[in-house]
BAFI-562764 format. One record per atom (N, C-alpha, C): residue number from 0; chain; atom name; x, y negated, z negated. Coordinates in Angstrom, 3 decimals, padded with zeros to 6 digits. Example, Ala and Ser with C-alpha at 12.3 -4.5 7.8 and 13.67 -1.06 7.14 Angstrom:
// BAFI-562764
LOGU num chaine atome       px       py       pz
LOGU   0      A     N  013.190  005.690 -007.800
LOGU   0      A    CA  012.300  004.500 -007.800
LOGU   0      A     C  013.200  003.300 -007.800
LOGU   1      A     N  012.850  002.250 -007.080
LOGU   1      A    CA  013.670  001.060 -007.140
LOGU   1      A     C  012.900 -000.030 -007.870
This chain:
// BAFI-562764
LOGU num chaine atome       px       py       pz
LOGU   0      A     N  037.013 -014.552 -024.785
LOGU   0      A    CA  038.127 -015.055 -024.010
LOGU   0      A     C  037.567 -015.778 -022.801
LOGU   1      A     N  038.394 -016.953 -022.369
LOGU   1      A    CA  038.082 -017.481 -021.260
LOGU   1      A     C  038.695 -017.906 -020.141
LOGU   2      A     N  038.525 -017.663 -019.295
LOGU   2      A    CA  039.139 -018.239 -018.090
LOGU   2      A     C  039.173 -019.587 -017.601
LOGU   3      A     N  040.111 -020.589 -018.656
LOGU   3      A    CA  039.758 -022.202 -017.902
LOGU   3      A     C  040.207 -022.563 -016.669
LOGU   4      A     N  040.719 -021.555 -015.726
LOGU   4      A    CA  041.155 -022.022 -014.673
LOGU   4      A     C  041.951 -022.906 -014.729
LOGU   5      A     N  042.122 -023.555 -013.719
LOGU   5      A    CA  043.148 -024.685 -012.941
LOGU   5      A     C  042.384 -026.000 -013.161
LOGU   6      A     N  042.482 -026.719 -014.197
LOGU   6      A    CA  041.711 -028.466 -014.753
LOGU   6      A     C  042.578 -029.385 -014.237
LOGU   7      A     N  041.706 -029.735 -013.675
LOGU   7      A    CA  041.636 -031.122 -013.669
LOGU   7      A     C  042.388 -032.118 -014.235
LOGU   8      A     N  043.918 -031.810 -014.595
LOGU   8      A    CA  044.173 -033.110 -015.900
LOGU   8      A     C  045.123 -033.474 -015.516
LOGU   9      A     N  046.083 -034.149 -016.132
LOGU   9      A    CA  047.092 -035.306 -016.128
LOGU   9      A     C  048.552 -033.801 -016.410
LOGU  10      A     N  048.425 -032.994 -016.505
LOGU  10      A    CA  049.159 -031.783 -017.259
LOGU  10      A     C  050.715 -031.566 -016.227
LOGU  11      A     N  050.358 -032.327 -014.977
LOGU  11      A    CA  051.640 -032.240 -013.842
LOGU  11      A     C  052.178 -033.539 -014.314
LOGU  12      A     N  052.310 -034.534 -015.101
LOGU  12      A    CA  052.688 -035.499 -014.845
LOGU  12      A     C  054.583 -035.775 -014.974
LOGU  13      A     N  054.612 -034.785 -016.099
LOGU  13      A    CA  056.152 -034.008 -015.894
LOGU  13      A     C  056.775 -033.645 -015.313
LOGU  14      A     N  056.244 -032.912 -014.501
LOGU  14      A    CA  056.751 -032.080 -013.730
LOGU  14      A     C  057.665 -032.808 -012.011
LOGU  15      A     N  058.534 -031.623 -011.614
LOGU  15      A    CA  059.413 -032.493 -010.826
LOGU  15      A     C  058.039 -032.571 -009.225
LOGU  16      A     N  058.660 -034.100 -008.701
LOGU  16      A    CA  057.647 -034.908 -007.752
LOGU  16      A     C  057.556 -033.932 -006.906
LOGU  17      A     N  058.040 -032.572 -006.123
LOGU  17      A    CA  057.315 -031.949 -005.305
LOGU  17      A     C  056.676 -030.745 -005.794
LOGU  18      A     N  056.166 -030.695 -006.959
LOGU  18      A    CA  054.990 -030.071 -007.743
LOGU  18      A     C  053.854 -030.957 -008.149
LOGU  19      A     N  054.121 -032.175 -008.174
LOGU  19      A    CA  052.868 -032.659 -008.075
LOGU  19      A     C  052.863 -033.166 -006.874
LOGU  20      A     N  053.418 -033.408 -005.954
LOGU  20      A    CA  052.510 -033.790 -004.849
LOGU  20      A     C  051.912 -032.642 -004.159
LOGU  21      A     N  052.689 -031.410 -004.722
LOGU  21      A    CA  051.691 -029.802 -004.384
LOGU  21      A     C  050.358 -030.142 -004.896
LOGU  22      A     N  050.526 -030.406 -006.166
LOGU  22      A    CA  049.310 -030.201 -007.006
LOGU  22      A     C  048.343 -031.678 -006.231
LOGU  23      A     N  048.697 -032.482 -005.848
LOGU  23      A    CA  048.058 -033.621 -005.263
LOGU  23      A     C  047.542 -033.648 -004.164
LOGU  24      A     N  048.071 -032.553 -003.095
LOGU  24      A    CA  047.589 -031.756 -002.232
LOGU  24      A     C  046.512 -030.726 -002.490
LOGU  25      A     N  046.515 -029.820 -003.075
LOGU  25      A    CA  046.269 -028.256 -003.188
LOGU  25      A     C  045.327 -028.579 -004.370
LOGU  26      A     N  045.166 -030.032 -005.241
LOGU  26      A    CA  044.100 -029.959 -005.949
LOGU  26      A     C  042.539 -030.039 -005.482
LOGU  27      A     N  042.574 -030.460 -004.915
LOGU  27      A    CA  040.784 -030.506 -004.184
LOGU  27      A     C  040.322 -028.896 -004.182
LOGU  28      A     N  041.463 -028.274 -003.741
LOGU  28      A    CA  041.250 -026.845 -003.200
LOGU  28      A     C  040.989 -026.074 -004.604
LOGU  29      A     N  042.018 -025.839 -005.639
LOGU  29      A    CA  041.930 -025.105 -006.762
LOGU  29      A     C  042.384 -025.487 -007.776
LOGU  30      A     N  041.869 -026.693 -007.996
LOGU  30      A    CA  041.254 -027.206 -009.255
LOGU  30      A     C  039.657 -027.457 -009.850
LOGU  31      A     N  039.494 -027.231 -010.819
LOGU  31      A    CA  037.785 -027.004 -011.418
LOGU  31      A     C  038.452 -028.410 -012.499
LOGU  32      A     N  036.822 -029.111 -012.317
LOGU  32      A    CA  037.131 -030.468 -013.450
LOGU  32      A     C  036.982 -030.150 -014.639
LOGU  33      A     N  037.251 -030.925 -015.393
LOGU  33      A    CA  037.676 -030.679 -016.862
LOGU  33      A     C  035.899 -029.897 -017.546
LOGU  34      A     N  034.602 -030.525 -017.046
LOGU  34      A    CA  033.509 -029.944 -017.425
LOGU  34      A     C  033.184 -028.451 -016.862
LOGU  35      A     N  033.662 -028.539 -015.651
LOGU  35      A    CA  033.238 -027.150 -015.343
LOGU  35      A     C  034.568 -025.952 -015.786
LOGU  36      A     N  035.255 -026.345 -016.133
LOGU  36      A    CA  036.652 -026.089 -017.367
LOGU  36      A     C  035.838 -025.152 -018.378
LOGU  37      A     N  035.444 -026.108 -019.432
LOGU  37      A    CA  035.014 -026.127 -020.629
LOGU  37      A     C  033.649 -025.827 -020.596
LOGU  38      A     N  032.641 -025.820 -019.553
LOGU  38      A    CA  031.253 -025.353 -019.229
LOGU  38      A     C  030.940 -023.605 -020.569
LOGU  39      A     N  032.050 -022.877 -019.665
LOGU  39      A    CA  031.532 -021.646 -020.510
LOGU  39      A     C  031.706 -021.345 -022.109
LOGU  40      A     N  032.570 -022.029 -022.503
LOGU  40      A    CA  032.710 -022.594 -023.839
LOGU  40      A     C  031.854 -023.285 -024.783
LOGU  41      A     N  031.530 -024.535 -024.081
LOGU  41      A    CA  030.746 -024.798 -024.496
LOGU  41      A     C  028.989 -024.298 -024.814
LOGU  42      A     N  029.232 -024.082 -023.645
LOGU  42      A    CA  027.470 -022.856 -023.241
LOGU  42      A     C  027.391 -022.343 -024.658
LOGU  43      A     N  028.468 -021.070 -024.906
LOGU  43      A    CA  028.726 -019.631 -026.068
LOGU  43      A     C  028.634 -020.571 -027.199
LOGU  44      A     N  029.136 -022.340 -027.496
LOGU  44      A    CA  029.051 -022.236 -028.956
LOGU  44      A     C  027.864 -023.077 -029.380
LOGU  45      A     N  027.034 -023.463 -028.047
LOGU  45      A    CA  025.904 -023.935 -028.425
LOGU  45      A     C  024.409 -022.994 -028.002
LOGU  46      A     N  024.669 -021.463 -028.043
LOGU  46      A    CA  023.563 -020.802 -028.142
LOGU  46      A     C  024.323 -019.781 -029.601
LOGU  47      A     N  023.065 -019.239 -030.173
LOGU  47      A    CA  022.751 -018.930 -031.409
LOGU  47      A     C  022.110 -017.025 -030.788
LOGU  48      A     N  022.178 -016.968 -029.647
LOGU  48      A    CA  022.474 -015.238 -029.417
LOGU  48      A     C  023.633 -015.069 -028.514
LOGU  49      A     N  024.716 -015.783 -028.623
LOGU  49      A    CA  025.839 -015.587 -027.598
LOGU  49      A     C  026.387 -014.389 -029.040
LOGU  50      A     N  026.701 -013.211 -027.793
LOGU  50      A    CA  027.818 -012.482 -028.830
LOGU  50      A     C  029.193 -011.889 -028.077
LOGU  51      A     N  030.154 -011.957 -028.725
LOGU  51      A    CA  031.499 -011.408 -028.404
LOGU  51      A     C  032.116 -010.252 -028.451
LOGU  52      A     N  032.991 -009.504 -028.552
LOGU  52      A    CA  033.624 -010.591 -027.831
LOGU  52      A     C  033.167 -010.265 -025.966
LOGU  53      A     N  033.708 -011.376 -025.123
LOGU  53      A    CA  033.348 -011.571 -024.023
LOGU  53      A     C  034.342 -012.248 -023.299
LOGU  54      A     N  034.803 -011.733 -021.883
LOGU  54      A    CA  035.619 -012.471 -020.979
LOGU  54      A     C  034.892 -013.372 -019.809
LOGU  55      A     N  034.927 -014.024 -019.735
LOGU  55      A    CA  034.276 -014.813 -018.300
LOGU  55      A     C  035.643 -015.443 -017.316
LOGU  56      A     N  035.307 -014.476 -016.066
LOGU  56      A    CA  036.423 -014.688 -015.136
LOGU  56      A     C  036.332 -016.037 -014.137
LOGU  57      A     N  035.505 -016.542 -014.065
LOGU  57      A    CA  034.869 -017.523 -013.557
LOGU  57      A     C  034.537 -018.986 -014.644
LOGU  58      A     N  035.336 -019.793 -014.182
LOGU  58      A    CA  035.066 -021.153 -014.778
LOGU  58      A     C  033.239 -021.836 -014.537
LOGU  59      A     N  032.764 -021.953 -015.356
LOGU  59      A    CA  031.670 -022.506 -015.057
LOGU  59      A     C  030.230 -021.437 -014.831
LOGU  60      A     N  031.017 -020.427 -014.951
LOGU  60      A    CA  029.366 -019.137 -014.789
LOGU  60      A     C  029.239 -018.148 -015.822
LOGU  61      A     N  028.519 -018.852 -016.967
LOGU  61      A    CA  028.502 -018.169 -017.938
LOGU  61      A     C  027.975 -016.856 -017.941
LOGU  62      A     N  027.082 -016.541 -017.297
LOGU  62      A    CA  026.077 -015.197 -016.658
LOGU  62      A     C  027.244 -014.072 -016.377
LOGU  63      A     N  028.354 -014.995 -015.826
LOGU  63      A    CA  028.998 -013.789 -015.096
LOGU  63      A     C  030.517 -013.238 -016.180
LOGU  64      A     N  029.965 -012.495 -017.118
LOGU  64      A    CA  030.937 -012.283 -018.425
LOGU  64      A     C  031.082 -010.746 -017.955
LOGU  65      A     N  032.114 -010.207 -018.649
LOGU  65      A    CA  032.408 -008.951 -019.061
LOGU  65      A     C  032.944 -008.587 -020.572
LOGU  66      A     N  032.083 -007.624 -021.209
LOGU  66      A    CA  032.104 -007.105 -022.384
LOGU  66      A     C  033.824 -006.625 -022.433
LOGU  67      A     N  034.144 -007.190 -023.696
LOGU  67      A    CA  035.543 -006.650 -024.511
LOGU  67      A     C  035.569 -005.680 -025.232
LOGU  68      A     N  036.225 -004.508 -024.947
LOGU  68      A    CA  036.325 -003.343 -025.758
LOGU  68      A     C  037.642 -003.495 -026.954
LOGU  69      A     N  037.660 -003.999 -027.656
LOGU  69      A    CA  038.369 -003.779 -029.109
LOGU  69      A     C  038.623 -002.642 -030.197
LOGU  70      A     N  040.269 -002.443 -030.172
LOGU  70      A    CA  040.421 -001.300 -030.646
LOGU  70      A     C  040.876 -001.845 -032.012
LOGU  71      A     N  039.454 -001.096 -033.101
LOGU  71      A    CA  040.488 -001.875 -034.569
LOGU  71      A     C  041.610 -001.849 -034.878
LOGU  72      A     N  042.317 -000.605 -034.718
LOGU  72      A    CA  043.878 -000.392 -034.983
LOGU  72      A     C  044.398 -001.208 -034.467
LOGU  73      A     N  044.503 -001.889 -032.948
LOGU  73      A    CA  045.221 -002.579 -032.175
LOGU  73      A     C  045.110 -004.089 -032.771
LOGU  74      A     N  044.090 -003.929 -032.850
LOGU  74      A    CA  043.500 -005.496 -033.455
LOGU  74      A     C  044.250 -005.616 -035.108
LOGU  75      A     N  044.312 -004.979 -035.883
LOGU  75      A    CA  045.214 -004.491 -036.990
LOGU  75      A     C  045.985 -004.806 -036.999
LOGU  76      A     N  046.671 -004.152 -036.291
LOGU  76      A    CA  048.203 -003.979 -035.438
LOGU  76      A     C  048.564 -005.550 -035.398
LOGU  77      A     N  048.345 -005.822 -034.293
LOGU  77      A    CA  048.303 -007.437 -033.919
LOGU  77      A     C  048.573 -008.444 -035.123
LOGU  78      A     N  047.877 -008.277 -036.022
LOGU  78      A    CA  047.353 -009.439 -037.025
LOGU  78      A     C  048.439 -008.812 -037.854
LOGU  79      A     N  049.057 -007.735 -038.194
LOGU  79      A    CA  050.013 -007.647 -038.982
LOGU  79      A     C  051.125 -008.142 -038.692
LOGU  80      A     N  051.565 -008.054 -037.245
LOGU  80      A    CA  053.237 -008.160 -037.266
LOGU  80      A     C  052.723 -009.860 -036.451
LOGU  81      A     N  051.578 -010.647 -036.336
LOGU  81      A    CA  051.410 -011.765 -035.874
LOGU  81      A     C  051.890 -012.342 -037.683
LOGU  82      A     N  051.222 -011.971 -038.660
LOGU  82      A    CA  051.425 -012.646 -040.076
LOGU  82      A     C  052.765 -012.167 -040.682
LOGU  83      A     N  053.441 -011.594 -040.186
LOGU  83      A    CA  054.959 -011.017 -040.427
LOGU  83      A     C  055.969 -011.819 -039.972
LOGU  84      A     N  055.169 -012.270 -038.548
LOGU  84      A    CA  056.129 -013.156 -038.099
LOGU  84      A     C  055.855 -014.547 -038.361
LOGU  85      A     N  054.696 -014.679 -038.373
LOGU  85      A    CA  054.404 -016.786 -038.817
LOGU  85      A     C  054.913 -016.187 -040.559
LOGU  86      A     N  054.740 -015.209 -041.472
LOGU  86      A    CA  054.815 -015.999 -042.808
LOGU  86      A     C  053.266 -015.791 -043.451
LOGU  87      A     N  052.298 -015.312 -042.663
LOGU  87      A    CA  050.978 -016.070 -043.131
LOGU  87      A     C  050.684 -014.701 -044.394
């Protein structure tokens, strides 16, 4: 799992004009660009000992992960009434 933070993108352009001129303001402050976005992502699928699962709370610092504890039942669980409800 990852934390992409607040990017960099075009994603306010909808939105009503005194949310983006928030965001046009308040972006310098807490927004991360689209690379340092996608940094820890990319990192995990281009090394060959990255293992999962893994959270990184921090955009851009792959080092700084925390191990996912997964409960099979839950995980079970999940995937049943997720394929119950799409159909799959």
């Amino acid at each position: 799992m990852v934390n992409a933070g607040a990017a960099k993108t075009d994603i306010m352009r909808a939105a009503p004009w005194y949310m983006r001129v928030g965001a046009k303001v308040l972006g310098p402050v807490v927004f991360d660009s689209v690379e340092t976005s996608a940094h820890n992502v990319v990192e995990a699928v281009r090394r060959d000992d990255w293992k999962g699962p893994l959270y990184w709370g921090r955009p851009g610092k792959f080092e700084q992960r925390t191990p996912i504890d997964l409960s099979t039942t839950s995980t079970q669980h999940l995937m049943d009434i997720s394929r119950t409800l799409t159909g799959a």
